[in-house]
C-alpha positions in Angstrom: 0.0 0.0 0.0 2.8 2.0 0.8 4.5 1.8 -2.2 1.2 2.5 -4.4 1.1 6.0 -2.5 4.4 7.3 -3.4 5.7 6.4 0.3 9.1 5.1 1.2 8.5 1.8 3.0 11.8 2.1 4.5 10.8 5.4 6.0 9.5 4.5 9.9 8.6 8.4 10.3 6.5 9.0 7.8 2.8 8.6 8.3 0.0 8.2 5.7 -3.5 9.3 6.0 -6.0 7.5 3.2 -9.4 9.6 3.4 -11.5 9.4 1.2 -9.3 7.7 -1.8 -6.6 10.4 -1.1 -3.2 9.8 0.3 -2.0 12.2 2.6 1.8 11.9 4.0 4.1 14.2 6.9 2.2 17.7 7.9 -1.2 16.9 5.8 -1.7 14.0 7.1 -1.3 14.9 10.9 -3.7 18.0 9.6 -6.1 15.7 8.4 -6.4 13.8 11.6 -6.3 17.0 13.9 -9.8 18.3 11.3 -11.2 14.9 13.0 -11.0 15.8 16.3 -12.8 17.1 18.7 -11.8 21.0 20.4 -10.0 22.5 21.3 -7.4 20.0 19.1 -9.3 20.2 15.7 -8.2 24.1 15.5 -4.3 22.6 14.9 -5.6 22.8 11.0 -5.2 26.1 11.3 -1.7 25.1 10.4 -2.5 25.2 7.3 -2.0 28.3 6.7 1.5 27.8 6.8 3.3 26.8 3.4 4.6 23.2 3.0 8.3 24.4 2.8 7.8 25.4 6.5 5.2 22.8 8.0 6.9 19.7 6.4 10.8 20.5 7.7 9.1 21.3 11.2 6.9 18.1 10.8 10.2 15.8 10.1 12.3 17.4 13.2 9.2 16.7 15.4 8.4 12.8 14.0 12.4 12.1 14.7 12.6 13.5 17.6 9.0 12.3 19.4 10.1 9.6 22.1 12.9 12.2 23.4 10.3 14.9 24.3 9.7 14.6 28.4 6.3 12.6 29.5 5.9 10.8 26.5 6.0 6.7 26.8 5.9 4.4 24.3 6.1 0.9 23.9 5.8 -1.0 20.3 4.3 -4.2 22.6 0.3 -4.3 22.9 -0.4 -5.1 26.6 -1.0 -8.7 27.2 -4.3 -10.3 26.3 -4.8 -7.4 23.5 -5.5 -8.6 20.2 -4.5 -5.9 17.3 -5.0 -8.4 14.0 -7.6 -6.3 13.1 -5.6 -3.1 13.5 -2.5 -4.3 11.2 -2.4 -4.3 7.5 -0.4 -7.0 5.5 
């Protein structure tokens, strides 16, 4: 699927929105989530004001950098008993 959208699969920080037939990739796609949710978060697509030359550079710095910024945990294991079949494509 990747590869049919233009995407590097060898790429880990890129993400990919499909809506509506339409790939979106880097600062549109995180856009096109934050015009899904709810406020106060939904008024991030005000970013779009900005141009991609800006938004995509500051997108890429942010997507390396995300498990160094303080309070964040992640863990690439579901918690035990959790299923995610459903959730994985391939």
């Amino acid at each position: 699927m990747l590869v049919h959208y233009g995407v590097d699969a060898d790429d880990p920080y890129t993400m990919l929105l499909i809506q509506d037939g339409v790939a979106r990739e880097r600062s549109d796609g995180v856009l096109g989530i934050a015009a899904l949710l709810p406020p106060p978060y939904g008024l991030a697509v005000i970013g779009r004001i900005a141009p991609h030359f800006i938004r995509d550079p500051l997108y890429d710095f942010i997507a390396r950098r995300r498990r160094r910024f303080p309070g964040v945990t992640w863990c690439a294991v579901p918690p035990k008993g959790v299923d995610l079949m459903d959730r994985v494509l391939g």
